[in-house]
C-alpha positions as CSV (number, residue, x, y, z in Angstrom):
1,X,-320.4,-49.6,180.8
2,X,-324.1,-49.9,179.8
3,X,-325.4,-53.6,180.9
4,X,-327.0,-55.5,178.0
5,X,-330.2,-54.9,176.6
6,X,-330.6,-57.8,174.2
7,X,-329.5,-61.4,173.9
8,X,-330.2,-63.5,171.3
9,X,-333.0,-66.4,171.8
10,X,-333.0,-69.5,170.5
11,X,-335.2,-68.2,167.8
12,X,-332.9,-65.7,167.0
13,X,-330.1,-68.1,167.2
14,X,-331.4,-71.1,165.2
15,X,-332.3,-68.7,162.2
16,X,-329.5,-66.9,161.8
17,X,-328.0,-67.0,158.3
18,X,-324.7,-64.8,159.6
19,X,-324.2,-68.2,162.3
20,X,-325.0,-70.8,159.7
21,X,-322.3,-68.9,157.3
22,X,-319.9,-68.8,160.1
23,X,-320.5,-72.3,160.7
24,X,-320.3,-73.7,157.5
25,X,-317.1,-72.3,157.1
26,X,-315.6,-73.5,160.3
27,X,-316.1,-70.6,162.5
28,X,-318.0,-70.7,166.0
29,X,-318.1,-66.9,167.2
30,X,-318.3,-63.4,165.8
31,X,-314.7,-62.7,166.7
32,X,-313.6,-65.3,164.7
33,X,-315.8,-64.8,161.5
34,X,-314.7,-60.8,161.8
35,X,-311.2,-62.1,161.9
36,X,-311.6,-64.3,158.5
37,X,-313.7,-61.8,157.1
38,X,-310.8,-59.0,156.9
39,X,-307.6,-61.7,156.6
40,X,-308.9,-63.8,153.9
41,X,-310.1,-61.2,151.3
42,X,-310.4,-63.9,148.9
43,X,-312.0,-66.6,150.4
44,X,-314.2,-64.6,152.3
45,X,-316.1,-62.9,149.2
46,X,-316.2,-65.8,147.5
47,X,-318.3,-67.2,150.2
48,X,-320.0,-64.0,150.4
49,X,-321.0,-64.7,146.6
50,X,-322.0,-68.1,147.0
51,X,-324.3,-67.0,150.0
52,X,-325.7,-64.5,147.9
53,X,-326.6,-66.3,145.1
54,X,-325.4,-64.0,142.5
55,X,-326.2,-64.0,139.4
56,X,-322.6,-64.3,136.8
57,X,-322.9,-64.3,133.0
58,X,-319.1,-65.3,133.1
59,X,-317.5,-66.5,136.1
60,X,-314.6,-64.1,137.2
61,X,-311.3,-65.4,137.7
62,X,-310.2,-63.6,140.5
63,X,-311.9,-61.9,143.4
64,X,-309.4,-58.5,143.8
65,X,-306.6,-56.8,142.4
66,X,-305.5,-53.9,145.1
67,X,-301.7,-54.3,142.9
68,X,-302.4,-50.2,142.0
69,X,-302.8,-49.3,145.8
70,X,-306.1,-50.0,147.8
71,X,-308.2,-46.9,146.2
72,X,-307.5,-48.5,143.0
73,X,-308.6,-52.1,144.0
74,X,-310.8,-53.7,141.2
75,X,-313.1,-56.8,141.8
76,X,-314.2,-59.5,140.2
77,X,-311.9,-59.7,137.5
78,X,-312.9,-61.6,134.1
79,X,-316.3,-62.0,135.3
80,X,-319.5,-60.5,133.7
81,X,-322.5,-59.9,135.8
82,X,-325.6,-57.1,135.6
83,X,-326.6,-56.8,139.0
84,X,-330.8,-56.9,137.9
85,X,-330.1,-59.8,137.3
86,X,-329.7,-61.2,140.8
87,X,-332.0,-58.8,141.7
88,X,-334.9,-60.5,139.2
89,X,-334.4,-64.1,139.5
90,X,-336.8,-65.5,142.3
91,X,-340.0,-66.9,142.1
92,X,-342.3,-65.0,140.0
93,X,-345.1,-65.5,141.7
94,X,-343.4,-64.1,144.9
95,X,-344.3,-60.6,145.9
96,X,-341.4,-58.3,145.1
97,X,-343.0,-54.8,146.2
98,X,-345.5,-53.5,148.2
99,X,-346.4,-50.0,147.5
100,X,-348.8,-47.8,150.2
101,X,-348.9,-43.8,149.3
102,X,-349.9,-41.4,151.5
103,X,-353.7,-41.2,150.9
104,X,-354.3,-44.7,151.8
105,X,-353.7,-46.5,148.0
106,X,-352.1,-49.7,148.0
107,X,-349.9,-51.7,144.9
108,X,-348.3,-54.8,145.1
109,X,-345.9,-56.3,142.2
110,X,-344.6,-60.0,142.5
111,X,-341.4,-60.5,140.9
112,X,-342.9,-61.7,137.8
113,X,-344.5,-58.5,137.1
114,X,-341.6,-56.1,138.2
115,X,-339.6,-58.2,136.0
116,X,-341.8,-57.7,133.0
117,X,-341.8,-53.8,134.1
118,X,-338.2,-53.8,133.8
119,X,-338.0,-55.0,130.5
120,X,-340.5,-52.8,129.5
121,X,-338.8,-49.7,130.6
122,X,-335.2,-50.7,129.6
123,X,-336.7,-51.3,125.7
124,X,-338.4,-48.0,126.4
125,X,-335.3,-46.2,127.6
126,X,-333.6,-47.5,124.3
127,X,-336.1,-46.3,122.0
128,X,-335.4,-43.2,123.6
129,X,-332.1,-43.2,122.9
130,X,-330.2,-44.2,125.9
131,X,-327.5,-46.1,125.8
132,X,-324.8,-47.3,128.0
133,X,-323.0,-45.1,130.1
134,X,-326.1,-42.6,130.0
135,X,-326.5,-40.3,132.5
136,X,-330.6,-40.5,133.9
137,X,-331.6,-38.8,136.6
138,X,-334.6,-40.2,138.9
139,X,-336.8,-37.3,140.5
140,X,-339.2,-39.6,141.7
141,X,-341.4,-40.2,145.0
142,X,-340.9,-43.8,146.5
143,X,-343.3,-45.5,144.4
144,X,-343.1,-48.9,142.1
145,X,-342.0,-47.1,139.1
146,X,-339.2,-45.4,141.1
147,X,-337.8,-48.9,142.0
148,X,-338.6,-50.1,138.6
149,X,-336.7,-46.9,137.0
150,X,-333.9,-47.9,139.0
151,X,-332.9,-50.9,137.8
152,X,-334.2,-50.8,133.9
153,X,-331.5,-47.7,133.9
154,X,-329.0,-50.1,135.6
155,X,-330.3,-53.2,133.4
156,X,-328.9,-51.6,129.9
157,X,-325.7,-50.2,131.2
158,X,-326.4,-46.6,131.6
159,X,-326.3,-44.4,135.1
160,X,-328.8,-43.3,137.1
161,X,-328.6,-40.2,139.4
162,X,-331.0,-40.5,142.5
163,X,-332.4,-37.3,143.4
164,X,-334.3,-36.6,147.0
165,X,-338.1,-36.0,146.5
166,X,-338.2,-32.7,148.4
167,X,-335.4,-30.7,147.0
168,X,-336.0,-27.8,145.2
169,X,-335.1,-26.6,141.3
170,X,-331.7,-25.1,141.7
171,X,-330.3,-28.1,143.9
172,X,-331.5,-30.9,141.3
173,X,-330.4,-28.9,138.3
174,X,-326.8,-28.4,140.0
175,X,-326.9,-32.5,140.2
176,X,-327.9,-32.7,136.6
177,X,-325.6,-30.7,135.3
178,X,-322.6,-32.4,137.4
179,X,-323.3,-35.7,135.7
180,X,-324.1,-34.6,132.4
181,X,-328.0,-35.8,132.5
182,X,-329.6,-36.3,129.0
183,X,-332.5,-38.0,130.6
184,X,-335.2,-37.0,133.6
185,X,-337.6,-39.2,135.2
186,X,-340.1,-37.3,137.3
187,X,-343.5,-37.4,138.7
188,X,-346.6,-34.8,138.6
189,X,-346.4,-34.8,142.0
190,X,-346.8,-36.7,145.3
191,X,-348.9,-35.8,148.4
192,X,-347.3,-34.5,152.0
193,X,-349.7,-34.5,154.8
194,X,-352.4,-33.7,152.9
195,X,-350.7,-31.4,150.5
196,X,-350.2,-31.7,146.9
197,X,-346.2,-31.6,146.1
198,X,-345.5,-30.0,142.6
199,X,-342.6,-32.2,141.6
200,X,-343.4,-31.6,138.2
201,X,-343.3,-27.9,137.8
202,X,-339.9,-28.0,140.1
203,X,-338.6,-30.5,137.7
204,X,-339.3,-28.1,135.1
205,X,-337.3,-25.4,136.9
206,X,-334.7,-27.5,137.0
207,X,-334.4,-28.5,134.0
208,X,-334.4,-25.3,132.3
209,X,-331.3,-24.9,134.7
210,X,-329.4,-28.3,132.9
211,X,-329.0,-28.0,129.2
212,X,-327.8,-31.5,128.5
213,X,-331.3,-32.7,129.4
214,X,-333.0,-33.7,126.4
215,X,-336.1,-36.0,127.0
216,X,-338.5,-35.8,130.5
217,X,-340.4,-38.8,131.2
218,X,-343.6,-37.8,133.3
219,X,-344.9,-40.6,135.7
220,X,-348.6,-39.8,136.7
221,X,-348.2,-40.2,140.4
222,X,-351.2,-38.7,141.3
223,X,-353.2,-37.8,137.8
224,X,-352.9,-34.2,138.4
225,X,-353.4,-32.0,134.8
226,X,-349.8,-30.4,134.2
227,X,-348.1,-28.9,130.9
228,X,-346.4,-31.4,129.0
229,X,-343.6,-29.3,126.9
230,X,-341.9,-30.2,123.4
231,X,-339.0,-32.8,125.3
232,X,-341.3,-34.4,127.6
233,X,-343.3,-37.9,127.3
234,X,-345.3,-40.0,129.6
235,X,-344.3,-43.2,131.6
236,X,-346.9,-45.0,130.1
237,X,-346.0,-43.6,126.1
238,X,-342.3,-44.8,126.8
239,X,-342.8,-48.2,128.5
240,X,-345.1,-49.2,125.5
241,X,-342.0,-48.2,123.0
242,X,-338.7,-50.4,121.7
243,X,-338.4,-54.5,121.4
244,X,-334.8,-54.6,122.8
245,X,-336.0,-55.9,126.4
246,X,-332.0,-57.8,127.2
247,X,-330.1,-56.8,130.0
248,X,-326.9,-54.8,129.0
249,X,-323.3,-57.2,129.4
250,X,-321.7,-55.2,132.1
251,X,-318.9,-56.0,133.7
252,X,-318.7,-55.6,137.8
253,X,-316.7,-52.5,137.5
254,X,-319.4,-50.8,135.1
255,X,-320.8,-48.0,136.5
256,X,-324.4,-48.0,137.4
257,X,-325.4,-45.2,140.2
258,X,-324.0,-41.9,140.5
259,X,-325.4,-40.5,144.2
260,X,-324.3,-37.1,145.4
261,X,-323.7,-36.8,149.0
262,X,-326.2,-34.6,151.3
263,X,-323.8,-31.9,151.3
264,X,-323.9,-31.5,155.0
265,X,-319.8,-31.2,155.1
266,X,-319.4,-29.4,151.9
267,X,-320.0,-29.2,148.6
268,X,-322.3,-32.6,147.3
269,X,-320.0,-35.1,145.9
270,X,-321.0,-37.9,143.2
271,X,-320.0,-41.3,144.2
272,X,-319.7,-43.6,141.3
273,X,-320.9,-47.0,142.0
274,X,-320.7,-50.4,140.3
275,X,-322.8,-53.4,139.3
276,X,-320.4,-55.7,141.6
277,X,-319.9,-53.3,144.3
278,X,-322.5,-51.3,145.7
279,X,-325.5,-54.1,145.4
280,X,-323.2,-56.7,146.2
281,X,-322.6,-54.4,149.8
282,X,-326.0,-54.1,150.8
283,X,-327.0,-57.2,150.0
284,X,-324.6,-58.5,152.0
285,X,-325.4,-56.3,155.0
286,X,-328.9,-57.0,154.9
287,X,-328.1,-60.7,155.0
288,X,-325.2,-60.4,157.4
289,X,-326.5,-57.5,159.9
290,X,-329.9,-57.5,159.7
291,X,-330.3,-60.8,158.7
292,X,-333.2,-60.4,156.0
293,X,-334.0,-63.6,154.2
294,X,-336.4,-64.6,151.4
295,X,-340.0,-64.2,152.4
296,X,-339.3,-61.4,154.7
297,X,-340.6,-57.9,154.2
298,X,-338.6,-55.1,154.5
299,X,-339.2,-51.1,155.0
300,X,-336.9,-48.8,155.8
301,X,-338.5,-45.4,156.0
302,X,-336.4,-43.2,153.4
303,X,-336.2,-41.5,150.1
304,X,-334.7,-42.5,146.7
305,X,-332.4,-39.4,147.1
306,X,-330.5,-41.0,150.3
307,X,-328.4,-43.8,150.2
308,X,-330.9,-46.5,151.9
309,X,-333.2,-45.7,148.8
310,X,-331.4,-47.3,146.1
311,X,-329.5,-49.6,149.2
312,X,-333.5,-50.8,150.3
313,X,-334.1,-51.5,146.6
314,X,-330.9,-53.6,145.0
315,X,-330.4,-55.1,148.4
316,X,-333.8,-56.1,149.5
317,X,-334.6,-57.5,146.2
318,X,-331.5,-59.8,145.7
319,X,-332.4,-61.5,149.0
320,X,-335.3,-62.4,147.9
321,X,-337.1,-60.4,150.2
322,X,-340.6,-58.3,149.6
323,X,-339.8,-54.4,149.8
324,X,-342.1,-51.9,151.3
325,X,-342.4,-48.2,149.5
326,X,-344.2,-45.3,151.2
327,X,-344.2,-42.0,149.6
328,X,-345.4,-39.9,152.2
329,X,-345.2,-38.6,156.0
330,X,-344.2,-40.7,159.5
331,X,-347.2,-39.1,161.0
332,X,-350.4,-38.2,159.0
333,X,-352.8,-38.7,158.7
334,X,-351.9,-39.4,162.6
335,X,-349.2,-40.3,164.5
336,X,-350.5,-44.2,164.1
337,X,-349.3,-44.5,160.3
338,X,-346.0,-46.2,160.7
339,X,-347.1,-48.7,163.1
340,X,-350.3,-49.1,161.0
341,X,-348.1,-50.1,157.9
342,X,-346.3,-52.4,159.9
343,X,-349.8,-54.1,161.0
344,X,-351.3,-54.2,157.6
345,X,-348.8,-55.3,155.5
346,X,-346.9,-57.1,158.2
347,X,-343.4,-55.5,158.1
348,X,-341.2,-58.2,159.6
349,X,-337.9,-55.6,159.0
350,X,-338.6,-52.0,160.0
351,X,-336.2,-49.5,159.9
352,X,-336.1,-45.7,160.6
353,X,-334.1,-42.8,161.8
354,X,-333.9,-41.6,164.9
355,X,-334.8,-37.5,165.0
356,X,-338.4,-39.6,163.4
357,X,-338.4,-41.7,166.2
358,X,-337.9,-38.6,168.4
359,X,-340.7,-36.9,166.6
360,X,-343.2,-40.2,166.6
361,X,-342.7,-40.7,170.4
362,X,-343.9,-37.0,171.4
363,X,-347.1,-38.6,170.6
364,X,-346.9,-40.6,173.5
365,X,-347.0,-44.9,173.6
366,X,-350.7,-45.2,172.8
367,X,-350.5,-45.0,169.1
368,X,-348.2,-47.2,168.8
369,X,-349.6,-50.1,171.4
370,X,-352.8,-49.7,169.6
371,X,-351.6,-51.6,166.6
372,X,-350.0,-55.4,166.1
373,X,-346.4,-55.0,165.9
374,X,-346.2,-59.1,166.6
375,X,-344.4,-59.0,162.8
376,X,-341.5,-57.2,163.6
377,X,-338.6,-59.4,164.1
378,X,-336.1,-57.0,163.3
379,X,-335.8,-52.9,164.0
380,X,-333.2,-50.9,162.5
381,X,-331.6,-47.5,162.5
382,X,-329.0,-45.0,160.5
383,X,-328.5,-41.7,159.8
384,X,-327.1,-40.4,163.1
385,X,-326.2,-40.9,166.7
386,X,-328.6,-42.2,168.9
387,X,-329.5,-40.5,172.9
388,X,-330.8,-43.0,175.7
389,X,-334.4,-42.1,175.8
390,X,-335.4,-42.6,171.9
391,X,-333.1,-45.8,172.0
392,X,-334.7,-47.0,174.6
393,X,-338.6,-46.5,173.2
394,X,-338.2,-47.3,170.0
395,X,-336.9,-50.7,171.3
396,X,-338.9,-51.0,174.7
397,X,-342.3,-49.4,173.3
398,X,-342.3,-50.2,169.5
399,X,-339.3,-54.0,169.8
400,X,-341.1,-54.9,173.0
401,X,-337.6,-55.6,173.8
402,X,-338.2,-58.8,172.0
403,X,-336.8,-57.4,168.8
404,X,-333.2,-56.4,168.3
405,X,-332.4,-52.8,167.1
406,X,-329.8,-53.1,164.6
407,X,-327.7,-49.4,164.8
408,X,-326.2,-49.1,161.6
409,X,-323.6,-46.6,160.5
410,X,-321.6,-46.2,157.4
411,X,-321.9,-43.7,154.1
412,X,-323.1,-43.0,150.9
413,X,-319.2,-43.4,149.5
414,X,-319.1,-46.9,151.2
415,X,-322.5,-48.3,149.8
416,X,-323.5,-49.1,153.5
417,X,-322.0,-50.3,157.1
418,X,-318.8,-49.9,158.9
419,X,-320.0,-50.6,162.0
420,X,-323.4,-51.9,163.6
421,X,-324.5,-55.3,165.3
422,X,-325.9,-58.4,164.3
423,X,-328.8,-60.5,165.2
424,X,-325.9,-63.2,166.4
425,X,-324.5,-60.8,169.0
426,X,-325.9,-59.3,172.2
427,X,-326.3,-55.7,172.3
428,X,-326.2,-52.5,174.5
429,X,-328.1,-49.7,174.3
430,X,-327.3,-47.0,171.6
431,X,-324.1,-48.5,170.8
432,X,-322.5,-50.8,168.1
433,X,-321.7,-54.2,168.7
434,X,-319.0,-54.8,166.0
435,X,-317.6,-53.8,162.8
436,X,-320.1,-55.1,159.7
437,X,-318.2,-58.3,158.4
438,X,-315.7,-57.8,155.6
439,X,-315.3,-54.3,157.0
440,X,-311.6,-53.4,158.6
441,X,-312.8,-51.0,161.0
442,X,-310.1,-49.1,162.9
443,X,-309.6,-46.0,164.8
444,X,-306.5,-44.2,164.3
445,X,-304.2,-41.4,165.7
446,X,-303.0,-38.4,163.8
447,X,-299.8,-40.8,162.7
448,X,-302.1,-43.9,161.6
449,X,-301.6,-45.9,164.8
450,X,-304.8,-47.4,166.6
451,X,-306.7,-45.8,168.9
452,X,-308.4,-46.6,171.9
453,X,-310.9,-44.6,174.5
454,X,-310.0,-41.3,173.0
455,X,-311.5,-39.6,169.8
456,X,-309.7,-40.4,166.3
457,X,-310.4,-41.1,163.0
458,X,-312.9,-43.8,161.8
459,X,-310.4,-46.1,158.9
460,X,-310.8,-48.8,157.3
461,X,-307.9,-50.4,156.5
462,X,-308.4,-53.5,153.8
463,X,-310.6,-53.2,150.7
464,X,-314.0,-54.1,149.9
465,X,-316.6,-54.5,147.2
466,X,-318.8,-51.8,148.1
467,X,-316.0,-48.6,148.0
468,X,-316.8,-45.6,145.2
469,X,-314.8,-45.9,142.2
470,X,-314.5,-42.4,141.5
471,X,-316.1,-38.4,141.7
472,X,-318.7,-37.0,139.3
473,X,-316.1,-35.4,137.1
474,X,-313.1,-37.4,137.0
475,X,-311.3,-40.5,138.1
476,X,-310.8,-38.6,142.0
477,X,-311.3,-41.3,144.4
478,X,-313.3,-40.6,147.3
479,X,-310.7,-42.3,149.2
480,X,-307.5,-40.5,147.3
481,X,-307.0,-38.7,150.6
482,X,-306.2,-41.4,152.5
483,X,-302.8,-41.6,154.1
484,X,-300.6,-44.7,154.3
485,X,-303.7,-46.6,152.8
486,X,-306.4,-46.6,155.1
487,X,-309.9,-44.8,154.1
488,X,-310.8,-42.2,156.2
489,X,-314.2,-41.5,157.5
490,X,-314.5,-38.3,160.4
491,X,-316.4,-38.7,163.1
492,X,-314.8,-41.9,165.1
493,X,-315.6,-40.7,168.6
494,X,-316.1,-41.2,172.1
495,X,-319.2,-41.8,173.6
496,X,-319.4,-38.4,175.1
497,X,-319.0,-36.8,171.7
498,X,-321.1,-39.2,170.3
499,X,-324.0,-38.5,173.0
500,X,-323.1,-34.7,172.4
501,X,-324.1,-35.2,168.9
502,X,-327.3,-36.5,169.4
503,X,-328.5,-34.4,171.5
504,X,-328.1,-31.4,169.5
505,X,-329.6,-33.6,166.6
506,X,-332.4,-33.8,168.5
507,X,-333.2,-30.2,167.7
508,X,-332.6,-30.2,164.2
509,X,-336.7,-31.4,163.5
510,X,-336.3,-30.6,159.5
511,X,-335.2,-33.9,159.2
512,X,-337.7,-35.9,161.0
513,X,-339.3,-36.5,158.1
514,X,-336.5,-38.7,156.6
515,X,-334.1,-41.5,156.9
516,X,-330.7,-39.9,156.0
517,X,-327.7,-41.9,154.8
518,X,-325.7,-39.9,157.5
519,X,-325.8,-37.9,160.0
520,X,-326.0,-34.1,160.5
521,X,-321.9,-34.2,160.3
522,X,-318.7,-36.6,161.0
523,X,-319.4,-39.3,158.7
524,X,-318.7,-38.6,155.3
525,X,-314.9,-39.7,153.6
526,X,-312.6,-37.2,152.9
527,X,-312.4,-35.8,149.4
C-alpha cells in the first residue's frame, strides 16, 4: 500500500469546517461522521442545511419521502426555496466573481452588482417572454454574464441547458432540440490561443437545426461585427427591458438545469436537476471536501458545458466564496498562465484535471516555480483517474506538498462526489480517502452483495439531495436501472484497472484543454 503523502496540520485542523460540523454534532472522527451521515438521513441534512445557510421562503416540513422507492425519493417537502437566493445573500460589497479572458482583460463583480445583474436579466428574460419551466439554452464562454445567465434563468423558474463552448452546430442543435429550447444565449465569439472562436455563426448553424428556438440573445464577448438576424437581440437590449426583477416561488423539486452528459458511453442524456438538489450538493461538497469558506477564492479550470461549470457557479457562490472565470487556454500565451492567475488574483482553491496537468508539466517545473503559489491552500482534481507521476507534480511541484489534493469523483447525474478526501483526513497518493459525506458508497457483486479487492460496481445505496429527477424526455430516472435499490455507477475498480485507465488517458491530449465532469469511460449511471 502506498505510504502517506499528506497529513493534516494544525492549520488545516483548526480550520476545518467538516471537523467543527462533526464536532458540534457529537462526532470526533471521519468514520463516525460518515456513519451518521448515511444512518440518519434526517438529521444529517438538516444539519447540512443549517451549515449551509440556506435560504427558505417556507420552511419544509420534512426532509425526505423515499415511500415510492429510492429513485422516486423527494426532498424537502412543504418548503419553498429558489436556490439564487442563497446564492445572492452575502455582503454586497464582497467580491462575488472574478473574471480574466484570454487576452489579458480583467472584471470583477461583488455580490451587490451580480445581484443587481440578476435582476436585470431575469426582468429581461420575462419581457422576452420566458416563463417558468422554459427551456434556455446557454452557449456561452466562462465569462460574468455566463454565470449571471445562469442563475437569472434559474431565479424565474425556467431551465437552462449548459452547452460546452467548443462544440460544433449539429451537436448543440441536437441538445436544443432534446429539451425543447425556445430561448439561446450566445456570444460573438471568444479567443483560443490567439484565435478568434466564431461561436456566433456556429450558434446560428445550430439554430437553424432547432425550430423551437425563437429569440437569440447575443452577448458581445469580444465586439466582433456579426449579422444580427430577425429573432436575435443583444445582451445589453434585453437586460435594459421588463420591471418584474422577483425571484420566481419554486419549490425544491422545481426543475432548474437540464445538463446532457458528454456522451462518452452513449448517446448524451439530459439530467434534470432541482433548486434543492443539485446546488444544495455542491455546495455541500465544497464545504465538506474541499472545505471552501467565505472569503476564499475558488477556480476550477472548466467550461459551462461540464458539470463543474454550473457546480463552480451555484456552489461557490452560496458559500460565500469569490469565483474565478477564465475563458481561454491552460497554456497561452505560455505555459505560465495558470500559475500566473493563481499569483495575481490569489486563488486560494485551484482545481484542474489531470490530462491538463499532464500537458502543463511537459513544460517542465520552471514555469510554475517562477510564480507565487503561497495562496493555494487547497488543490483539486476530477474528471478521470489519476497515474503516479502527474499526481505526484501537481502536488509536489505546484502544492509544495503543503497543500492537500483533493481527488474528486462523482457524475453529472449525481450533481458531484461519490468518493474523494477531505482536508480532515490524511491522504495517499492518487487515491480516495473516503466516500463524500451523505454519500452511501458501496461496491457490489453481480447479486448486490459488497465487494472487496476485486472489480464491481460503484452503488450507492441510500438517497440524497443531489440525485437527477428524471431524462430530457420523460419522467425515466437515471437511476430506474438500478436493481434491488441501489444506483449504479460503472467503473468501481481496482487499482490496477484504475492505473490502466489512466494511462491510456494520458494519450487522449483533445482533452487537455478542459476539466470534464468524468472521465473518458466508467463513470456515468446506467440509463
Amino acid at each position: 500500500m502506498p505510504s502517506l503523502a499528506w497529513v493534516p496540520t494544525s492549520p488545516y485542523l483548526e480550520r476545518s469546517r467538516l471537523r467543527r460540523f462533526a464536532e458540534s454534532h457529537g462526532h470526533q472522527d471521519f468514520a463516525s461522521l460518515h456513519r451518521w451521515s448515511i444512518e440518519d438521513l434526517d438529521g444529517f441534512w438538516r444539519a447540512v442545511d443549517r451549515d449551509l445557510g440556506l435560504v427558505w421562503k417556507k420552511p419544509y416540513d420534512r426532509v425526505l419521502d423515499s415511500s415510492r422507492g429510492i429513485p422516486w425519493t423527494t426532498w424537502w417537502l412543504g418548503g419553498r426555496m429558489n436556490f439564487v437566493a442563497s446564492a445572492l445573500r452575502h455582503d454586497p460589497s464582497r467580491t462575488a466573481i472574478i473574471f480574466e479572458g484570454e487576452e489579458g482583460i480583467a472584471r470583477r463583480l461583488t455580490y451587490g452588482e451580480l445581484a443587481a445583474s440578476v435582476r436585470r436579466c431575469a426582468a429581461g428574460l420575462r419581457a422576452l417572454g420566458v416563463r417558468p419551466g422554459d427551456r434556455v439554452g446557454i452557449f456561452l464562454p466562462l465569462t460574468p454574464e455566463c454565470a449571471i445567465a445562469t442563475l437569472a434563468v434559474a431565479a424565474i423558474g425556467a431551465i437552462y441547458t449548459p452547452i460546452f463552448s467548443g462544440y460544433a452546430s449539429d451537436a448543440i442543435a441536437g441538445r436544443l432540440r432534446d429539451c425543447e429550447a425556445s430561448v439561446l444565449i450566445t456570444a460573438d465569439g471568444f479567443l483560443r490561443r490567439g484565435q478568434v472562436i466564431q461561436m456566433k455563426e456556429t450558434a446560428d448553424a445550430a439554430v437553424d437545426g432547432a425550430p423551437s428556438v425563437r429569440t437569440v440573445i447575443v452577448v458581445p464577448r469580444l465586439g466582433r461585427q456579426v449579422r444580427h438576424r430577425d429573432r436575435e437581440v443583444t445582451w445589453d437590449f434585453m437586460m435594459a427591458q421588463g420591471k418584474d426583477e422577483s425571484l420566481a416561488d419554486t419549490s425544491p423539486e422545481d426543475p432548474y438545469m437540464l445538463i446532457y452528459t458528454s456522451g462518452t458511453t452513449g448517446r448524451p442524456k439530459g439530467a434534470v436537476h432541482v433548486h434543492g438538489g443539485f446546488p444544495v450538493k455542491a455546495a455541500q461538497d465544497l464545504a465538506h471536501v474541499f472545505d471552501l469558506q467565505s472569503g476564499d477564492l475558488l477556480w476550477w479550470f472548466t467550461d459551462i458545458g461540464w458539470m463543474m461549470g454550473p457546480w463552480l457557479i451555484a456552489g461557490g457562490l452560496i458559500n460565500g466564496a469569490t469565483i474565478l472565470l477564465y475563458d481561454g487556454a491552460p497554456d497561452f500565451p505560455d505555459a505560465g498562465r495558470v500559475w500566473s492567475i493563481v499569483e495575481r488574483h490569489r486563488v486560494t482553491h485551484l482545481g484542474i484535471s489531470p490530462t491538463a496537468i499532464r500537458g502543463l508539466m511537459r513544460a517542465g517545473e520552471e514555469p510554475v516555480r517562477k510564480h507565487d503559489r503561497s495562496s493555494l491552500f487547497v488543490l483539486g482534481s476530477t474528471g478521470e483517474p489519476w497515474n503516479p507521476e502527474p499526481w505526484s507534480w501537481y502536488f509536489g511541484v505546484v502544492g509544495e506538498k503543503r497543500a492537500p489534493l483533493i481527488n474528486y469523483s462523482g457524475g453529472t447525474e449525481c450533481s458531484g462526489g461519490i468518493l474523494g478526501c477531505t482536508t480532515w483526513t490524511s491522504l495517499k497518493p492518487t487515491a480516495f480517502a473516503c466516500p463524500v459525506p451523505g454519500i452511501a458508497a458501496d461496491v457490489a457483486d453481480a447479486q448486490g452483495g459488497s465487494l472487496r479487492g476485486a472489480v464491481g460496481e460503484l452503488v450507492i445505496r441510500k438517497p440524497w439531495p443531489g440525485m437527477t429527477r428524471g431524462r430530457s424526455g420523460g419522467d425515466r430516472r437515471a437511476a430506474r436501472a438500478q436493481r434491488g435499490g441501489d444506483h449504479r455507477v460503472r467503473g468501481a475498480a481496482s487499482r490496477p484497472r484504475a492505473e490502466r485507465c489512466a494511462r491510456e488517458s494520458d494519450r487522449r491530449r483533445d482533452r487537455a484543454g478542459l476539466g470534464a465532469p468524468a472521465p473518458p469511460r466508467g463513470r456515468a449511471m446506467r440509463g
